[in-house]
C-alpha positions in Angstrom: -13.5 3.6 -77.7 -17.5 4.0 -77.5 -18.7 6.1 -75.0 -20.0 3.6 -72.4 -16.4 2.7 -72.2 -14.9 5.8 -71.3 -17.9 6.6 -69.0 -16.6 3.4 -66.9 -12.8 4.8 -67.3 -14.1 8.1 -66.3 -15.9 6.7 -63.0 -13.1 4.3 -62.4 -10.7 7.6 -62.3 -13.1 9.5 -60.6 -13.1 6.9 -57.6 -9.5 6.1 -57.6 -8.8 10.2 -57.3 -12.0 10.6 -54.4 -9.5 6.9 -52.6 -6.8 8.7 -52.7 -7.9 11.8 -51.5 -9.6 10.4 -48.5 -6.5 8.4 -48.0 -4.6 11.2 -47.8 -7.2 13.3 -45.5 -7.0 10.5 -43.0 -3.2 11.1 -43.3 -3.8 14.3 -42.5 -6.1 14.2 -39.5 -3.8 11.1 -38.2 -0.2 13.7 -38.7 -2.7 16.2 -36.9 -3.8 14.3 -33.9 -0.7 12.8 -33.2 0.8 16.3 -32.9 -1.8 17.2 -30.9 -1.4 14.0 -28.5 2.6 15.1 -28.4 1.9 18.7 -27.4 -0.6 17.5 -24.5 1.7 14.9 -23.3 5.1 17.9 -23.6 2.4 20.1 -21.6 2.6 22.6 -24.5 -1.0 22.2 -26.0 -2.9 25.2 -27.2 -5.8 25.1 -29.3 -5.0 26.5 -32.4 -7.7 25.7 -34.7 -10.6 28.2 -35.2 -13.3 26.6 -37.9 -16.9 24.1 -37.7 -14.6 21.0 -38.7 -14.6 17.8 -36.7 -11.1 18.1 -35.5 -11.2 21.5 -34.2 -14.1 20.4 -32.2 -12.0 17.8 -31.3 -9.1 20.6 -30.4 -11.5 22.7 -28.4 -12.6 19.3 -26.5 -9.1 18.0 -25.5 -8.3 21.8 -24.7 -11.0 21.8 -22.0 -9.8 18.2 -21.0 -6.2 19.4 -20.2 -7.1 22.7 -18.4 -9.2 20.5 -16.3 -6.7 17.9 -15.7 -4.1 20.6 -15.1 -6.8 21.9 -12.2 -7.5 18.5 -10.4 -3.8 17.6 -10.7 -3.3 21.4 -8.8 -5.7 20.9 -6.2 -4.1 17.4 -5.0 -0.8 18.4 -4.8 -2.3 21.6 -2.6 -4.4 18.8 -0.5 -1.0 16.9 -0.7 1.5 19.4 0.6 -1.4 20.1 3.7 -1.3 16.5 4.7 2.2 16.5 4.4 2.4 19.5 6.7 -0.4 18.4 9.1 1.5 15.0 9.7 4.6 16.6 11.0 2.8 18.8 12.6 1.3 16.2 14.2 4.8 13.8 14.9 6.3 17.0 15.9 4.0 18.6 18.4 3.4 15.0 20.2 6.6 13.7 20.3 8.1 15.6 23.0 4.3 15.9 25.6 4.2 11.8 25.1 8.2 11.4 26.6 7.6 13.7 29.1 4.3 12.1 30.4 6.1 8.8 30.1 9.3 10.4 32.2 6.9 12.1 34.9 5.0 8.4 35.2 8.5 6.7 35.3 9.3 9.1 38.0 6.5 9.3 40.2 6.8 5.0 39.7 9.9 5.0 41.3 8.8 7.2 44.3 7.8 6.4 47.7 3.9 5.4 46.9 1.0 3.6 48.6 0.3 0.5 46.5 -3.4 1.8 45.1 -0.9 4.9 43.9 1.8 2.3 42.0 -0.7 0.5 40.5 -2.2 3.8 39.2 1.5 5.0 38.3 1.9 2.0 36.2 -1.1 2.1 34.2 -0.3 5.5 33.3 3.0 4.2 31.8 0.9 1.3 29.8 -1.4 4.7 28.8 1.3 6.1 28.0 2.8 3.9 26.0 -0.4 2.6 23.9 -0.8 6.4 23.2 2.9 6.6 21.9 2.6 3.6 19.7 -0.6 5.2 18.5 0.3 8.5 17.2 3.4 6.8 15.4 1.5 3.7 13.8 -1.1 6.5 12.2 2.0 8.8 11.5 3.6 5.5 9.6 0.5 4.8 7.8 -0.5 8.3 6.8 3.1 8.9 5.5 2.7 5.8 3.6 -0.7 7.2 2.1 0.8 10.6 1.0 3.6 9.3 -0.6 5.9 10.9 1.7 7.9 7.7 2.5 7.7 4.8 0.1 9.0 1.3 0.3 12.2 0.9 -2.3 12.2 -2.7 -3.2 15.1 -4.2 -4.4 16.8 -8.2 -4.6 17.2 -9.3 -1.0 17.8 -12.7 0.8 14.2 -14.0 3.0 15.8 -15.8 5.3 17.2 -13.1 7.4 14.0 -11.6 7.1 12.1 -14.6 8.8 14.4 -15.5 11.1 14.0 -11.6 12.4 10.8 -11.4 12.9 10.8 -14.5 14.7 13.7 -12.6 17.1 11.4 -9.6 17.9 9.0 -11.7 18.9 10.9 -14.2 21.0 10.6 -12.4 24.1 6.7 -12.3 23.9 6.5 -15.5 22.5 8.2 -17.0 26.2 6.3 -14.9 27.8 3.5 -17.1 27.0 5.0 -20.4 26.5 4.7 -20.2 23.1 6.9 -21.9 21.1 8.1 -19.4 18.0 10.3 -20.9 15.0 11.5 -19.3 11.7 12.2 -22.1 9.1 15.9 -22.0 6.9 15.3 -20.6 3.7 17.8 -19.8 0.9 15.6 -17.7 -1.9 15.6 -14.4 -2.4 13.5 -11.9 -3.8 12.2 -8.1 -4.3 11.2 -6.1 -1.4 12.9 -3.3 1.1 14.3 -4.7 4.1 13.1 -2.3 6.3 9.6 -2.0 5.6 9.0 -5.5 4.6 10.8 -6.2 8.2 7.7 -4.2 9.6 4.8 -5.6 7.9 6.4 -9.1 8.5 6.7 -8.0 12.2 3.5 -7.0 12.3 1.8 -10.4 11.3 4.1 -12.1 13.7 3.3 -10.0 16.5 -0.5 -10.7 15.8 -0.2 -14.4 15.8 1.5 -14.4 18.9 -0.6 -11.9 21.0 -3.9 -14.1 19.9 -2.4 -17.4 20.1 -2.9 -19.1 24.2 -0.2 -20.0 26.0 1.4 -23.7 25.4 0.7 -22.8 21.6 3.3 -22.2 18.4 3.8 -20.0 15.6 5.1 -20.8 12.5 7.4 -18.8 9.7 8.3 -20.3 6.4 8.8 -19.2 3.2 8.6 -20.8 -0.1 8.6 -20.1 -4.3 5.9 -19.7 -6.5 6.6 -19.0 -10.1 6.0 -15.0 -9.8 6.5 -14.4 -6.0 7.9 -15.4 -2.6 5.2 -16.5 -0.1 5.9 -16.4 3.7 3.4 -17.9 5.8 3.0 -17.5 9.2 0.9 -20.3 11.0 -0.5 -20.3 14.6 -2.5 -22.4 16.6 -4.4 -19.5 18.3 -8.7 -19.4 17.9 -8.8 -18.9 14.2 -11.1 -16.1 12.6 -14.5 -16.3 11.3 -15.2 -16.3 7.7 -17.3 -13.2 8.1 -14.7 -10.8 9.3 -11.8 -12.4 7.0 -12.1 -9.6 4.5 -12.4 -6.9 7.1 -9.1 -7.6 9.0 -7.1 -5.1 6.7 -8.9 -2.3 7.2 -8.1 0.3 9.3 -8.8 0.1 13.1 -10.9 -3.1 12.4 -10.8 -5.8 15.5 -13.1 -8.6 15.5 -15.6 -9.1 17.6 -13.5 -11.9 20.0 -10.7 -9.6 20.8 -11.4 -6.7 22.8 -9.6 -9.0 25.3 -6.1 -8.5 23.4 -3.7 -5.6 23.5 -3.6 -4.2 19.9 -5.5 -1.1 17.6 -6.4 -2.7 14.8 -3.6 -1.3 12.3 -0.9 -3.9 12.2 -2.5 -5.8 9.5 -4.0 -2.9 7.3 0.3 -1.6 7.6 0.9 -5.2 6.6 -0.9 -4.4 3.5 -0.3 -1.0 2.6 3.4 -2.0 2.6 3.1 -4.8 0.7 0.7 -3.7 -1.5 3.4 -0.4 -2.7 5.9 -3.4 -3.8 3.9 -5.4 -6.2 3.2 -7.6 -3.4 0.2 -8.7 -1.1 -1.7 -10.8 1.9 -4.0 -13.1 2.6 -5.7 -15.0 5.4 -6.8 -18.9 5.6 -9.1 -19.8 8.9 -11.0 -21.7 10.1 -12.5 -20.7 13.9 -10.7 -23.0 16.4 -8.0 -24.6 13.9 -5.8 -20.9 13.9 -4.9 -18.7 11.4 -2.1 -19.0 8.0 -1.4 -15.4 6.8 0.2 -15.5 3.6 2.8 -12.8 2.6 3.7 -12.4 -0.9 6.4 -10.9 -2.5 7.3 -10.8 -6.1 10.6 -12.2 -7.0 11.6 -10.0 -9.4 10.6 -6.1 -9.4 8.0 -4.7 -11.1 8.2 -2.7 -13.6 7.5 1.3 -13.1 
């Protein structure tokens, strides 16, 4: 064999060995960073490599990652726990002044009173009461914020669903001659009962309290491929296209209804409790042609 031959057999060699040995060195660093990703993910992590080499720059790096993960993740549960605390603090310490200052207005209603002094009695019951559905619609929506309450969606039937929240609203609805009707409906799909009941309510109780009197309200459900959409329709003044997106906020109330009862956080529950199932809402308006919010609810639940 001449010698150019074995010089090519010699590089071939030499190439195949320096392959395989950088084969095997990503190996290596692969078998080393996946036990490094499955000590950080156990919480047992420790930097244990002490030299100028990529990966134990790469060590050191995820090391100061963790330690500052494991501090953020400290400091929320601390800010956590103090919301926690300071919202029953809060539903504790106002439960009991509210009932009284609605028992002492009840009270002093019923007495012997010139009429200026009824009519001030009473609007310190309405006070009172706005007040008392106050503190517990923030308590409600700050519980849902901290995680202390969460929805628990499961497979349930809508149509008792609509044809409740067309109930609670019923007495309202004559009230104002306004004609109320919840449509049959046979599907079912994933959502908890109770909540969904509320944010449902909640819609329902808007459309009424803006619709005028002689006008209707709608509920109907029907399926889409993924979810469940209720609608609920009204003939009331509609809402301009510049504060659609704003309704769902907190506290938000457009510009035409300081004339209406309300605070502004039925429709930002609405969505918080939708949202915490998979689900969510949506508005179509057009000012002077009412309102369609849309409700929807996966049918099936989502995977955690």
């Amino acid at each position: 064999m001449n010698p150019l031959t074995l010089c090519a057999f010699a590089l071939a060699a030499a190439g195949t060995a320096f392959g395989l040995w950088q084969w095997a060195a990503r190996r290596r660093t692969l078998r080393k960073l996946n036990q490094m990703l499955d000590r950080a993910i156990a919480g047992g992590f420790v930097e244990d490599t002490f030299n100028e080499t990529e990966l134990s720059a790469l060590e050191s790096r995820l090391a100061r990652f963790l330690q500052g993960s494991a501090s953020a993740r400290k400091t929320i549960e601390g800010e956590q726990a103090a919301v926690k605390t300071l919202i029953a603090d809060i539903s504790h310490q106002t439960r009991t002044p509210i009932a009284n200052l609605l028992l002492y207005a009840s009270l002093l209603s019923e007495s012997e009173l010139a009429p200026r002094q009824q009519e001030l009695a009473r609007s310190l019951i309405v006070q009172g009461e706005k007040l008392s559905f106050l503190i517990q619609a923030l308590v409600k929506a700050s519980r849902l914020e901290a995680g202390i309450v969460a929805p628990v969606p499961a497979p349930n039937p809508v149509g008792p669903l609509l044809e409740g929240a067309a109930e609670q609203e019923e007495r309202a609805a004559q009230l104002k001659q306004i004609t109320i009707t919840a449509s049959l409906f046979q599907g079912s799909a994933s959502f908890d009962p109770r909540w969904t009941g509320e944010a449902l309510g909640n819609v329902v109780n808007n459309a009424v309290k803006y619709t005028p009197a002689g006008g209707t309200v709608t509920i109907s459900a029907q399926m889409l491929d993924f979810f469940c959409r209720i609608d609920v329709a009204d003939t009331g003044p509609g809402i301009p296209e510049s504060e659609q997106a704003e309704i769902f906020n907190r506290f938000f109330r457009g510009k035409d209804s300081h004339g209406a009862e309300g605070l502004g956080l039925g429709l930002y529950l609405a969505r918080e409790i939708l949202a915490r199932q998979g689900g969510y809402i949506r508005v179509a308006s057009q000012p002077g042609k009412g309102c369609v919010f849309s409700l929807y609810l996966p049918r099936e639940a989502r995977q955690r």
